[in-house]
DRENDREN-685203 format. One record per residue (C-alpha): residue in three letters; y negated, x negated, z; residue number from 1. Coordinates in Angstrom, 2 decimals. Last residue first. Example, Ala and Ser with C-alpha at 12.3 -4.5 7.8 and 13.67 -1.06 7.14 Angstrom:
2
{minu 'SER', {1.06, -13.67, 7.14}, 2}
{minu 'ALA', {4.50, -12.30, 7.80}, 1}
// end
This chain:
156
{minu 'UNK', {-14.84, -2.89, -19.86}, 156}
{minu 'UNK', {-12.55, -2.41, -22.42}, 155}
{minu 'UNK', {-9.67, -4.55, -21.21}, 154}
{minu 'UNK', {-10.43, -3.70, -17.44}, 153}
{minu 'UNK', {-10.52, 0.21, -18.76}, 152}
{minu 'UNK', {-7.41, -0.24, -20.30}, 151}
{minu 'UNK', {-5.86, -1.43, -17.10}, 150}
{minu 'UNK', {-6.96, 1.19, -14.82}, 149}
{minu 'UNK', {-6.19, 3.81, -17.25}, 148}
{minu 'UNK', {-2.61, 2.47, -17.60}, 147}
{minu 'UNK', {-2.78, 2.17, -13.21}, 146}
{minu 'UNK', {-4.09, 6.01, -13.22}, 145}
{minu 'UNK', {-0.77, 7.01, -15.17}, 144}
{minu 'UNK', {1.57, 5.08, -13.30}, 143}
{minu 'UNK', {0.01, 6.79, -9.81}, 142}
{minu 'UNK', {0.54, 10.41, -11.38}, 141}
{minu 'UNK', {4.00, 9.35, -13.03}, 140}
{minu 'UNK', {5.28, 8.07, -9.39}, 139}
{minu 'UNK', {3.90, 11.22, -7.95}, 138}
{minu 'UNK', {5.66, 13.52, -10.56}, 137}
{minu 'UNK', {8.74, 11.36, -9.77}, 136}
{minu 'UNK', {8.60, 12.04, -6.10}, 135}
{minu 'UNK', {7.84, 15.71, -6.07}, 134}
{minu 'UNK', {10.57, 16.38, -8.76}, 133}
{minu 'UNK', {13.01, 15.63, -5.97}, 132}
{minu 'UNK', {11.61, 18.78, -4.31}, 131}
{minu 'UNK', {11.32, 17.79, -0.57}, 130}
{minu 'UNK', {14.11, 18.33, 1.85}, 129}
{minu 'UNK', {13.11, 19.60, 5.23}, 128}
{minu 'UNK', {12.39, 18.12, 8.62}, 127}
{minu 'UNK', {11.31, 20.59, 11.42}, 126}
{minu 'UNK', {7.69, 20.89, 12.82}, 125}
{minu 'UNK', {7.42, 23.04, 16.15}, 124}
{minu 'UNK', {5.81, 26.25, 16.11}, 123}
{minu 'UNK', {8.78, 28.26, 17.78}, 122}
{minu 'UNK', {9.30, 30.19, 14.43}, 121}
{minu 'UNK', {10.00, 27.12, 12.47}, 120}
{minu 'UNK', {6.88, 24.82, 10.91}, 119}
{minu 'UNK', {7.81, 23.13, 7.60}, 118}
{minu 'UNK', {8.36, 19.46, 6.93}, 117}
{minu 'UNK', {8.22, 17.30, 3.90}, 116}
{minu 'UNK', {8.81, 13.79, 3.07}, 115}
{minu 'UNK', {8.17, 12.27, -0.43}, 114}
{minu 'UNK', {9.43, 8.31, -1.43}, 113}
{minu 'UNK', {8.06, 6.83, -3.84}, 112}
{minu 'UNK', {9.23, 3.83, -5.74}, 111}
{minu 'UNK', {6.94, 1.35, -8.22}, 110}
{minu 'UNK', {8.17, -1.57, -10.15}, 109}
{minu 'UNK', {9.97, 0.76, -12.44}, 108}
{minu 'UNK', {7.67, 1.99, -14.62}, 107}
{minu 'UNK', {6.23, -1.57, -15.23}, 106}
{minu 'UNK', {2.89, -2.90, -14.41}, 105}
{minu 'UNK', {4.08, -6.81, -13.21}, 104}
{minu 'UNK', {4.04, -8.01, -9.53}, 103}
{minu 'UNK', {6.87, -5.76, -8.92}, 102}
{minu 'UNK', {8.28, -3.37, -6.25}, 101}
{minu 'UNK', {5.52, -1.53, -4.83}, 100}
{minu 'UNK', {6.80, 0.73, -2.72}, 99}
{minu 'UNK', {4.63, 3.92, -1.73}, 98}
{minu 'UNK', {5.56, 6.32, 1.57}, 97}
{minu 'UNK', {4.15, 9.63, 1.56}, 96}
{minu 'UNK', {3.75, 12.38, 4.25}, 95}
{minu 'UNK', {3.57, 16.13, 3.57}, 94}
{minu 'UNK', {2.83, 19.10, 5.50}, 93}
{minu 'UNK', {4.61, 23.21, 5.64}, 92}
{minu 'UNK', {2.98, 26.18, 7.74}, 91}
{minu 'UNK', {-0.66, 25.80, 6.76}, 90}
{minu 'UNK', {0.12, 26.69, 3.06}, 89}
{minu 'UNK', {-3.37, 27.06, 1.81}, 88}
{minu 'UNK', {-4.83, 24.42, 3.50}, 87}
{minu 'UNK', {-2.72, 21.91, 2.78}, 86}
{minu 'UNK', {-1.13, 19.99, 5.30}, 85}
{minu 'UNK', {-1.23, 16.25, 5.10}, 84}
{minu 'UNK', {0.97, 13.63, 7.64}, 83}
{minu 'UNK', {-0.27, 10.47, 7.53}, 82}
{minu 'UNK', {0.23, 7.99, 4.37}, 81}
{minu 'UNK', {2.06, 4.94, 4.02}, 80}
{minu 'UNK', {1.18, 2.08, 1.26}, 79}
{minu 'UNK', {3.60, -0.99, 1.19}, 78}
{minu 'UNK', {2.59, -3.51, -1.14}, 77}
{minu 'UNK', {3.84, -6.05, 0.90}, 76}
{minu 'UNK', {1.20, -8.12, 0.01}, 75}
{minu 'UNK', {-1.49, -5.48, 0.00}, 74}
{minu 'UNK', {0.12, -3.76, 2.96}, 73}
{minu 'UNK', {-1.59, -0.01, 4.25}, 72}
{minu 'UNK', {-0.78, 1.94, 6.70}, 71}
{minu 'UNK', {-1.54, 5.72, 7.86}, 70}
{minu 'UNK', {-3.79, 6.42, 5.31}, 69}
{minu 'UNK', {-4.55, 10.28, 5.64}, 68}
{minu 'UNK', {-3.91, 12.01, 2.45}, 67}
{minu 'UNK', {-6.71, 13.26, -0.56}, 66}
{minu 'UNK', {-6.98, 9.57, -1.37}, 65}
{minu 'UNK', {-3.44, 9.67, -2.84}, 64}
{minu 'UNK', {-3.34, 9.17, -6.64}, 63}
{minu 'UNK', {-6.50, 6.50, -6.02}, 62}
{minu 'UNK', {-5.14, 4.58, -3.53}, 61}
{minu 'UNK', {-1.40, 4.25, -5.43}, 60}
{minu 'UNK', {-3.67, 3.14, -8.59}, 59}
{minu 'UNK', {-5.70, 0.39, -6.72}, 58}
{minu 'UNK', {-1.94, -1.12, -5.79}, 57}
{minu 'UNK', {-0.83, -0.30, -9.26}, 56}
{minu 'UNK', {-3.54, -1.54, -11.05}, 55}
{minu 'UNK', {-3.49, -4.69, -8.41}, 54}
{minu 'UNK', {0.31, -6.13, -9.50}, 53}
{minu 'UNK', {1.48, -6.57, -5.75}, 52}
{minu 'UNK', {0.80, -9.80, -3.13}, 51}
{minu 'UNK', {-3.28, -9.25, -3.70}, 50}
{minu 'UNK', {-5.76, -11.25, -4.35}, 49}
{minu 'UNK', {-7.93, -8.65, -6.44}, 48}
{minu 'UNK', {-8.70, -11.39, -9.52}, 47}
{minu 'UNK', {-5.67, -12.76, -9.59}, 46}
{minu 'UNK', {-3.07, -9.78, -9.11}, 45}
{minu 'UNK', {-4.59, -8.08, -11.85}, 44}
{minu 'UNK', {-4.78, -11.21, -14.08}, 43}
{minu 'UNK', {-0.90, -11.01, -13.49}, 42}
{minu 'UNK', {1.14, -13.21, -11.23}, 41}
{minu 'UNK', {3.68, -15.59, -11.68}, 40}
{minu 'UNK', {4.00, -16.96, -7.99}, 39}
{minu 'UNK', {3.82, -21.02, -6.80}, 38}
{minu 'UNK', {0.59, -20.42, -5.32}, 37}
{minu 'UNK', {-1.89, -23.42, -5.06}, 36}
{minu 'UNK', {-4.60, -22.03, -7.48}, 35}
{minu 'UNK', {-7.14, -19.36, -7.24}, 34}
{minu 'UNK', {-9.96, -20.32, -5.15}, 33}
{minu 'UNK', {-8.19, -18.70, -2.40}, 32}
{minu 'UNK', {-5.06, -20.47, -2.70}, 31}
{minu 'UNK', {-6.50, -23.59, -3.03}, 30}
{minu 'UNK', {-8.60, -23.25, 0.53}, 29}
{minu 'UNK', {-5.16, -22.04, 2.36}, 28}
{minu 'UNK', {-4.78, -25.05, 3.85}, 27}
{minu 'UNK', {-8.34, -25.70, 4.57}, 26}
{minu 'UNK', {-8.90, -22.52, 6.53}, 25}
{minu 'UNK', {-5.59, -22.94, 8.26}, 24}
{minu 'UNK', {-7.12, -26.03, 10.12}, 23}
{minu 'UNK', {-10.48, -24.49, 10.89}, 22}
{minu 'UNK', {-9.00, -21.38, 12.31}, 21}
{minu 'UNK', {-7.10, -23.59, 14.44}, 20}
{minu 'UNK', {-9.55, -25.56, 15.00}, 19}
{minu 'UNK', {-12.17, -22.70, 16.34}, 18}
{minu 'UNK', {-8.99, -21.28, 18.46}, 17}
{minu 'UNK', {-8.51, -24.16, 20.52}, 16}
{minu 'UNK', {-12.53, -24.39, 20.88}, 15}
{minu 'UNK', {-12.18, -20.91, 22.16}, 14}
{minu 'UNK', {-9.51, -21.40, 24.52}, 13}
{minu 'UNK', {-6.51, -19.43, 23.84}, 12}
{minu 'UNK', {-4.82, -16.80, 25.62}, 11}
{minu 'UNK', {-1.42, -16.08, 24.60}, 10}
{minu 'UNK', {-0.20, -13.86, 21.88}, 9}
{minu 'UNK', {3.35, -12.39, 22.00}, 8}
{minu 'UNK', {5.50, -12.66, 19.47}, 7}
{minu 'UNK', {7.27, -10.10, 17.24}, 6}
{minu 'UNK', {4.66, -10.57, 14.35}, 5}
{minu 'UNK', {1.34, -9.98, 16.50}, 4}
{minu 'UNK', {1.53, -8.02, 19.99}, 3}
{minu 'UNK', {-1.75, -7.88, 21.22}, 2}
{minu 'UNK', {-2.02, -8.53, 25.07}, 1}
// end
């Protein structure tokens, strides 16, 4: 059995389950077409319908599409990557974890945390400190695509 926000799901009957979807369908109708939400959100946010402001979550993609997506939470806006090792240096890999913090695209609505291991002499991974400068150079690459992002939408 599936286990779905700490609870356990039971076995419903199809027809059980066709009102059910039914039922949520048309309580969430106004929020789909746009209205019913009590949040200030950005045009970004409207037109992606997403929880986080939508340059930054489209940004964050962008900045790491050359890592494994591990998880991924629009309304969280939670974005964790896989482990990456780069080719070139086979002996160290890197795993990122995105926060979006804001609905709005400000510098500090956005935290990144970098994680780093290297191999020892026994071939097992050990835990080592990443270059702080990692982390902010990240957080300026993914800023820096969500600006384009947004002039581009203004342009275009």
């Amino acid at each position: 059995m599936p286990f779905v926000r700490g609870v356990w799901m039971r076995r419903v009957s199809m027809g059980a389950m066709a009102l059910a979807v039914v039922g949520l369908s048309a309580c969430s109708a106004p929020r789909l077409l746009g209205g019913g939400s009590n949040r200030t959100s950005s045009a970004a946010n409207v037109q992606t319908g997403i929880g986080v402001n939508g340059y930054l979550w489209r940004a964050t993609l962008d900045t790491l599409a050359f890592m494994p997506l591990a998880s991924a939470d629009p309304y969280g806006g939670v974005v964790i990557t896989d482990w990456y090792v780069n080719p070139e240096k086979p002996d160290e890999r890197f795993k990122c974890t995105v926060y979006i913090l804001d609905a709005r695209l400000r510098a500090d609505g956005l935290n990144v945390a970098v994680f780093k291991q290297t191999r020892d002499a026994g071939g097992n991974w050990v835990d080592a400190p990443a270059a702080a400068q990692t982390e902010t150079d990240m957080e300026n690459a993914i800023l820096t695509r969500a600006r384009q992002l947004r002039l581009s939408n203004i342009r275009g």
